[in-house]
N, C-alpha and C positions, 0 to 999 in steps of 0.2 A: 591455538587453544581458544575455548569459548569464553573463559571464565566464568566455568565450573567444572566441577572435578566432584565424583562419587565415588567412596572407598568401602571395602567390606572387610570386617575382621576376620572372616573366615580366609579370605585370598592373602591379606595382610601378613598373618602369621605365615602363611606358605612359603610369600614370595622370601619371607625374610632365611629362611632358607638355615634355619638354625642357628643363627646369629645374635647374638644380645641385643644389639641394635641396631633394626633398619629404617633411617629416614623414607619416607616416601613423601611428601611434601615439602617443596620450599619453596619460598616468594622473598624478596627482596627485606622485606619487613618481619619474616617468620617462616619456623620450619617444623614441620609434625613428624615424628617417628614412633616406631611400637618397640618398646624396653621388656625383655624375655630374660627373668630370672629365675632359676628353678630354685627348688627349697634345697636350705644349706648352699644354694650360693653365693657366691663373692662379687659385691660390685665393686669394679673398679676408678669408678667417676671421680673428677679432679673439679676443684673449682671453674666454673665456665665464667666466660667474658659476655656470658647474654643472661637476663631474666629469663624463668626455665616455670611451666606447669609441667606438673604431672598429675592423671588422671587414672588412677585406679582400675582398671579394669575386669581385674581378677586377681585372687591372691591375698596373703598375709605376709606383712613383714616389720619390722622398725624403720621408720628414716630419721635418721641421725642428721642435725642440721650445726654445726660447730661442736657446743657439748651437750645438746638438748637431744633427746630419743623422742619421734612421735609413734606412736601404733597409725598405719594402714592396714587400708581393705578393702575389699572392693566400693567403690560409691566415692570415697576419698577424692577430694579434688584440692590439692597443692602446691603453694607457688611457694621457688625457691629464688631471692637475690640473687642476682651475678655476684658475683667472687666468695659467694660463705662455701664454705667446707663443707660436703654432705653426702649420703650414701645409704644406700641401703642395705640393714643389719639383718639378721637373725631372720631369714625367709623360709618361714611354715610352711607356705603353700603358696605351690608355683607365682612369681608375680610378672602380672601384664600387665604394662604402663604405655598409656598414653602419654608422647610426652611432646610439649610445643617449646619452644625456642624463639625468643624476641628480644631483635633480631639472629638471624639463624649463629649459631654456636662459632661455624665458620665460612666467612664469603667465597661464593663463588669465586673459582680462578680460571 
């Protein structure tokens, strides 16, 4: 590996291959993946044991962070504690989420 790495969202959504979530980056410190929810879907996420960004990419929805609702949309950039309760509500239109992980959600085995 060089140490660098170029990614394209067009390839990104592809490879994930119809998936809610596909990691494609992780490093020891941090991990990136792309979050595909369509509207009127269900996210299933549980509290995670790592600090968590998400990055808006496309989309409308609510994220519900314990008992507080915020509005996203595309541009949105959002950081959520390790261990709070949180999910995304009520998706208008389709949502793509960047999302980063520090340190990655779960270590390598």
């Amino acid at each position: 590996m060089s140490g660098f790495q170029e990614f394209q969202l067009a390839e990104l959504r592809r490879a994930a291959g119809g998936r809610a979530y596909h990691e494609f980056l992780r490093r020891p410190g941090m991990s990136m993946g792309l979050y595909v929810l369509p509207v009127g879907g269900t996210d299933t996420q549980h509290p995670h044991a790592a600090d968590e960004v998400y990055v808006v990419l496309g989309g409308k929805a609510g994220l519900r962070v314990e008992d507080e609702v915020h509005e996203v949309r595309e541009g949105s950039v959002i950081s959520v504690d390790r261990g709070l309760d949180h999910g995304f509500t009520d998706i208008s239109e389709d949502l793509h989420v960047l999302v980063v992980f520090a340190p990655p959600e779960s270590p390598e085995t």
